[in-house]
C-alpha positions in Angstrom: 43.8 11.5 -1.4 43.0 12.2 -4.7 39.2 11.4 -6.1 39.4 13.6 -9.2 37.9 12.1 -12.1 37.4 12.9 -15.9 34.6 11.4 -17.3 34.7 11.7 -21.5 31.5 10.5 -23.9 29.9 12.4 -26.6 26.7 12.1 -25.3 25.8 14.8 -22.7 22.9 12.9 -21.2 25.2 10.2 -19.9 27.6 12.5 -19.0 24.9 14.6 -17.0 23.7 11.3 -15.4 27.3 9.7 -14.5 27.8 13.1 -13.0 25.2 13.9 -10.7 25.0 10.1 -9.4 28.9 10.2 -8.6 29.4 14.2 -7.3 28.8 12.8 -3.9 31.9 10.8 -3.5 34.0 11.8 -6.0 35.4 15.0 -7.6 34.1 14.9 -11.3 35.1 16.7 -15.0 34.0 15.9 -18.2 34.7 15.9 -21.4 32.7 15.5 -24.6 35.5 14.3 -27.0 38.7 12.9 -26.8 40.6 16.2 -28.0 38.8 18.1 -25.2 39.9 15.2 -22.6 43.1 15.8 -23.5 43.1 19.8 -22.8 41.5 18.9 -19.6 43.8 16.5 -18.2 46.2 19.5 -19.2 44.3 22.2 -17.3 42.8 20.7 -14.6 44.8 17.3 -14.1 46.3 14.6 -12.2 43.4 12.7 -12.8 43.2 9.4 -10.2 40.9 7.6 -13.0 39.3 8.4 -16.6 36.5 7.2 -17.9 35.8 6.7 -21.6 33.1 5.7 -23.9 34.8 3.4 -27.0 32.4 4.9 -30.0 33.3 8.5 -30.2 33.8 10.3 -33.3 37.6 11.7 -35.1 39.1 9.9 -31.8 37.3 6.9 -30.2 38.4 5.6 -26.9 41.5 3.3 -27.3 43.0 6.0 -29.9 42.3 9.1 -26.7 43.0 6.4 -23.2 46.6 5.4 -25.4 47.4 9.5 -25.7 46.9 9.6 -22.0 49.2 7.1 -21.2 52.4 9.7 -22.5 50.6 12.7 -20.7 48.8 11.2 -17.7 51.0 8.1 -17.0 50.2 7.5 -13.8 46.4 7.6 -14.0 44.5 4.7 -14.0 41.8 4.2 -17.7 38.6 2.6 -17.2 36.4 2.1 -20.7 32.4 2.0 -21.5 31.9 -0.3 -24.4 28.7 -1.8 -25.9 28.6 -5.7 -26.4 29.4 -5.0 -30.1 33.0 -3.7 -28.9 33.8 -6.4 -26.2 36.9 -8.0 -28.4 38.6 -4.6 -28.5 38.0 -3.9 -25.0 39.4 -7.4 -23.9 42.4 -6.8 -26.3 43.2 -2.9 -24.6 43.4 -4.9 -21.0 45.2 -7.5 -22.0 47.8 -5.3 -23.6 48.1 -3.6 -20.3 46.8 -0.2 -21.6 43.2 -0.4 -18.9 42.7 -0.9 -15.8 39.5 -2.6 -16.6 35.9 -2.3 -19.3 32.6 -1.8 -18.1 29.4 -2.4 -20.5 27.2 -0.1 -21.3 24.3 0.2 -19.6 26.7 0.4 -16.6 24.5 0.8 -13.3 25.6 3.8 -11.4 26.9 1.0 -7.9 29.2 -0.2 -10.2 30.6 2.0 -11.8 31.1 3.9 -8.1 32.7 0.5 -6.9 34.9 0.3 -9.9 35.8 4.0 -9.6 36.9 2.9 -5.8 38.7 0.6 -6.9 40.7 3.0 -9.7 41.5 5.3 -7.1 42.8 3.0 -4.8 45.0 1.4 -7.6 46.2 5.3 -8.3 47.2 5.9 -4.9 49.1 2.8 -4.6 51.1 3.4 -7.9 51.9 7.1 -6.9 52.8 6.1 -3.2 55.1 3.5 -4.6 56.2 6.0 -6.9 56.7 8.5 -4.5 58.3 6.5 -1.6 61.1 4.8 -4.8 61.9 8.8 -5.7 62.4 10.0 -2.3 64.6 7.2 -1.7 66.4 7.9 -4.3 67.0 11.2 -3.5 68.1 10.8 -0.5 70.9 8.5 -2.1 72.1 11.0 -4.5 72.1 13.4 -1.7 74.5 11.1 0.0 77.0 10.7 -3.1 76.4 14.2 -3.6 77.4 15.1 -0.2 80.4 12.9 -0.2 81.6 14.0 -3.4 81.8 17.2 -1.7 84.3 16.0 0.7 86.4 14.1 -1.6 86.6 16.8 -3.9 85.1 19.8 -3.5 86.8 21.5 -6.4 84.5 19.1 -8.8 81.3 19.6 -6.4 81.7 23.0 -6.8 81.3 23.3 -10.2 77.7 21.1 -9.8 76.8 22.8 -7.2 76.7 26.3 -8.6 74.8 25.4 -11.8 72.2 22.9 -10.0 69.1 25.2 -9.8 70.1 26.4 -13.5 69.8 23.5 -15.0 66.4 22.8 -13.6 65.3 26.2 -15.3 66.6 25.3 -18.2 65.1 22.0 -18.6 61.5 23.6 -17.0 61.6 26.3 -20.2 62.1 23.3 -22.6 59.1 22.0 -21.0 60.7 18.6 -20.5 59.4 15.5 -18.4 61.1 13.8 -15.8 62.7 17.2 -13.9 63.9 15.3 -11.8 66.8 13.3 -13.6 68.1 16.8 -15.0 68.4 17.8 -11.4 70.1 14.7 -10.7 71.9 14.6 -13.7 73.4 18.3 -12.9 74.0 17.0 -9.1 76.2 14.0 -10.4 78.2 15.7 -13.5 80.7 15.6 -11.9 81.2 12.7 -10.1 83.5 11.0 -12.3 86.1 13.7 -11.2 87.2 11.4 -8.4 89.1 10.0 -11.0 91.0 13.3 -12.0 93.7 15.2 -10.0 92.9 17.8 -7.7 95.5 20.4 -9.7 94.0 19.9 -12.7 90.4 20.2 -11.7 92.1 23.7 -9.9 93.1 24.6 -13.2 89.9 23.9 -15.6 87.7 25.6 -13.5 89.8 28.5 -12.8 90.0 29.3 -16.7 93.9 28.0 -16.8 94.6 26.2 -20.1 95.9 22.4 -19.3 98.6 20.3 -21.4 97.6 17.9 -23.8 97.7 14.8 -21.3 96.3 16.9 -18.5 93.3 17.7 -21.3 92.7 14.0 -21.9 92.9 13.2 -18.6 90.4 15.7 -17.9 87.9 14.2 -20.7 87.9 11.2 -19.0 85.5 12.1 -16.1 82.3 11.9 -18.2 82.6 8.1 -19.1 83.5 7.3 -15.7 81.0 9.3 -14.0 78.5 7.0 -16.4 80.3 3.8 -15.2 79.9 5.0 -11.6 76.3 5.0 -11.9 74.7 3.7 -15.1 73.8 0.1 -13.0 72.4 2.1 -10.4 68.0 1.6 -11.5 66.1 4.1 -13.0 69.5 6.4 -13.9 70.1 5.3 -17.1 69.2 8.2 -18.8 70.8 10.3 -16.3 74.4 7.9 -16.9 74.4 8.8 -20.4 73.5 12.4 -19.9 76.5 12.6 -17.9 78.5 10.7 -21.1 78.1 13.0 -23.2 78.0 16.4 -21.3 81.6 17.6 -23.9 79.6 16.3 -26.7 79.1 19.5 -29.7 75.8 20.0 -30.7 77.9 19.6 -33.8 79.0 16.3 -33.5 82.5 17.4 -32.1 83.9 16.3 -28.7 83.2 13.9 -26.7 82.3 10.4 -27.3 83.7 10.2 -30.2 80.5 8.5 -32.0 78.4 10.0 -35.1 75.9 11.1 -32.7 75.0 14.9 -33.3 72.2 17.4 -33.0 68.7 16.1 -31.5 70.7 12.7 -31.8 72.7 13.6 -28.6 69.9 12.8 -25.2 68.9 15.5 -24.0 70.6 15.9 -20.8 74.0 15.7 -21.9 72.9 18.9 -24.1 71.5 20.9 -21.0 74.5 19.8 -19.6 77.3 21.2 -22.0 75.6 24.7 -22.1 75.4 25.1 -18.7 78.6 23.6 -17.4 80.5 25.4 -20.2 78.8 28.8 -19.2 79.8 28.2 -15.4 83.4 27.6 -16.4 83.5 30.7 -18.4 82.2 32.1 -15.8 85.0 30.7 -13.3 87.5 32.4 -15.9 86.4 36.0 -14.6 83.8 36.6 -17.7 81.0 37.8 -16.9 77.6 36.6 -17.5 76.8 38.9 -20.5 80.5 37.7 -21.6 79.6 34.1 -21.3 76.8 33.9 -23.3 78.3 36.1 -26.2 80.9 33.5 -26.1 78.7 30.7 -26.1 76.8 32.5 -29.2 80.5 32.7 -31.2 81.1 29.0 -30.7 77.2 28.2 -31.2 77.8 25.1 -32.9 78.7 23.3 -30.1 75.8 23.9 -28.6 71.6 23.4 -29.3 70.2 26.0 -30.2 67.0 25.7 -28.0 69.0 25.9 -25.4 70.9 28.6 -25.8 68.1 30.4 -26.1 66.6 29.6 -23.0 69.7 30.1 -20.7 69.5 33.8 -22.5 66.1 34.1 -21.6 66.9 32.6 -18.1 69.5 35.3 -17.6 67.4 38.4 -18.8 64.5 37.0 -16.6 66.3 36.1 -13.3 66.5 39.3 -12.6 69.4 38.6 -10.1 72.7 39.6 -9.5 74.2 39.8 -5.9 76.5 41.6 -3.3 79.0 40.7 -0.9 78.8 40.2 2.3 81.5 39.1 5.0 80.7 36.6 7.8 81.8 34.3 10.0 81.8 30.8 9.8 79.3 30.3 12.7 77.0 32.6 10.7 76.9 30.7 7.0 73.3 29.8 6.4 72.3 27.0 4.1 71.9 28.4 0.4 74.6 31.3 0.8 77.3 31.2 -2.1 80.9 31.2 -1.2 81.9 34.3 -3.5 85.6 33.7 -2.6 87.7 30.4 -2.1 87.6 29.5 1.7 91.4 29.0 3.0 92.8 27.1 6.3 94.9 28.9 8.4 98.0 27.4 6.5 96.8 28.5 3.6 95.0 25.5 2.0 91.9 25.8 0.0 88.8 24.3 1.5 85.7 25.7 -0.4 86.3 27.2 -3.9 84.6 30.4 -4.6 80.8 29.6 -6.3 79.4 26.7 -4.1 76.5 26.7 -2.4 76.4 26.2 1.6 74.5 23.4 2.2 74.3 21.4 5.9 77.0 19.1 5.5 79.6 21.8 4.1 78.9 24.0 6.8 79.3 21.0 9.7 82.6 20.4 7.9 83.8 23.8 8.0 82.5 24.3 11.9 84.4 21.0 12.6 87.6 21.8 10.5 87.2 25.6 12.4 87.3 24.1 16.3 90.9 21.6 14.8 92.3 23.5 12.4 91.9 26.9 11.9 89.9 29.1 8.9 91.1 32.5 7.9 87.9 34.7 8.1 85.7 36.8 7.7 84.7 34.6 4.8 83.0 36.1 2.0 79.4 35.2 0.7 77.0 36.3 -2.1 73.5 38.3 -1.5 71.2 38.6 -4.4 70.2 42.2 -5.4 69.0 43.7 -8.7 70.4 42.4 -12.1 72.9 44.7 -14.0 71.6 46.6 -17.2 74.0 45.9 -19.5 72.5 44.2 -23.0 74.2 41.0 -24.9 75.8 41.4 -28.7 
């Protein structure tokens, strides 16, 4: 359990007296202002509970406890205040921004009891957290898994970029990881919507027809109707919207939205799904990006930059190897489109092997028949070669 806790005042005496009374029984930090609270939760957080004194000078404590509500949401805020201070402390609780206010002199048994009661309150919120997240994984992991089934072609193209887009969004230094990786996993979920053939033909590079174009476009707006009343993916349903929306404004939907205008995922979303199709074409990954960096409007330039960086820094490129079906492991990548016996495609070339693919392919193996060896993808050293 966690019992860290960050003590800030700008008096060191109190500070040097909180701390050696609650060492025993909890893990402490302090902090002599707010600015060097803040670097601490930084460095050395989560936090279960800080503690701040109200009268401290540049940034008291409701200005320094209402910054770590963005950084340290999760942890619970406790207050010192003289009697002087009571309104404002009274008005901070009752706004929902602490936990609770002690006065000063606070006796060292209560503030250990409250203190025990802060950590308890932060392991309740982050248990609930944690339980709501992991059930909510586990039901994307479902879709996910049968989207893969009902059309792999479209589950492919997720797949492939899925760890991608979590390095992307981890370079941008964003919040909430977790609905890019989510976001990535269910791109392409409005594809159920869209015919196999011309899913065959985006993602093999093949130009489509006008109608086969517009019915292609469609799969972002129904991928957010699919899942924009499912709770806590709202973000992630508009992500999805707007994933062939131009950095420029262009594409699609069709609003005035552009630039930093358009969220954030459907951004991280257009780079990395448009460099996966290029690379589906037969470009390579150098080619790719210098592509991407000709048609640059269409794309932010932040990002860009950091699925450059992400290439240079990989480090990986891979070989082929041949096995059987019996032999996949979880986490190989299917470097060539997996046929039946007749001749039909099961796996498109790019997707990773995860548990259920591979218990479909044994099952389809024992009734149907697959042409192998297969071929799969081993990382080795990245290629040399330099961008434009």
């Amino acid at each position: 359990m966690n019992r860290k806790i960050l003590l800030v005042d700008d008096d060191s005496n109190i500070l040097a007296g909180y701390q050696r009374s609650l060492r025993k029984n909890f893990e402490i930090s302090t902090a002599s202002s707010g600015m060097d609270g803040l670097l601490a939760i930084k460095k050395e957080g989560p936090f279960a509970v800080i503690v701040s004194d109200y009268r401290m000078p540049v940034m008291d404590g409701i200005k320094f406890l209402a910054k770590t509500r963005k950084t340290a949401p999760d942890t619970v805020r406790i207050m010192l205040t003289g009697q002087a201070d009571l309104q404002a402390a009274i008005d901070a609780v009752n706004e929902g921004s602490l936990f609770r206010f002690l006065l000063k002199p606070c006796p060292p048994e209560d503030l250990t009891k409250t203190l025990n009661a802060g950590v308890e309150q932060y392991r309740l919120v982050t248990a609930e957290k944690e339980l709501l997240e992991k059930t909510l994984r586990g039901s994307i992991k479902v879709m996910s898994d049968i989207l893969s089934i009902v059309n792999p072609v479209a589950f492919s193209h997720s797949s492939r970029v899925s760890r991608l887009g979590t390095k992307i969004a981890q370079r941008l230094n964003l919040d909430n990881l977790w609905e890019v990786e989510i976001a990535v996993m269910l791109s392409q979920i409005g594809c159920v919507t869209v015919p196999s053939g011309i899913l065959e033909k985006k993602y093999h590079g093949q130009a489509l027809d006008p109608k086969e174009e517009e019915m292609y476009l469609e799969h972002p707006g129904a991928g957010r109707d699919l899942i924009k009343n499912i709770p806590r993916l709202e973000r992630v349903a508009e992500g999805i919207a707007y994933q062939e929306k131009h950095y420029d404004g262009g594409g699609i939907p069709g609003d005035q939205n552009q630039g930093p205008e358009i969220p954030v995922l459907g951004r991280i979303l257009k780079a990395i799904l448009d460099y996966d199709l290029l690379l589906m074409g037969g470009n390579t990954e150098i080619q790719a990006l210098n592509l991407m960096k000709e048609h640059n409007r269409r794309y932010d330039p932040e990002i860009l930059k950091a699925l450059e960086e992400e290439y240079y820094q990989d480090g990986a490129a891979y070989q082929i190897r041949e096995v059987r079906i019996d032999e996949l492991l979880t986490g190989m990548i299917i470097a060539e489109d997996i046929l039946s016996e007749t001749g039909v495609v099961l796996v498109s070339h790019g997707q990773e092997i995860g548990e259920t693919l591979k218990k479909r392919l044994l099952n389809y193996k024992h009734f149907n028949g697959i042409m192998e060896p297969i071929k799969v993808l081993k990382a080795i050293g990245r290629d040399s070669a330099k961008l434009n």
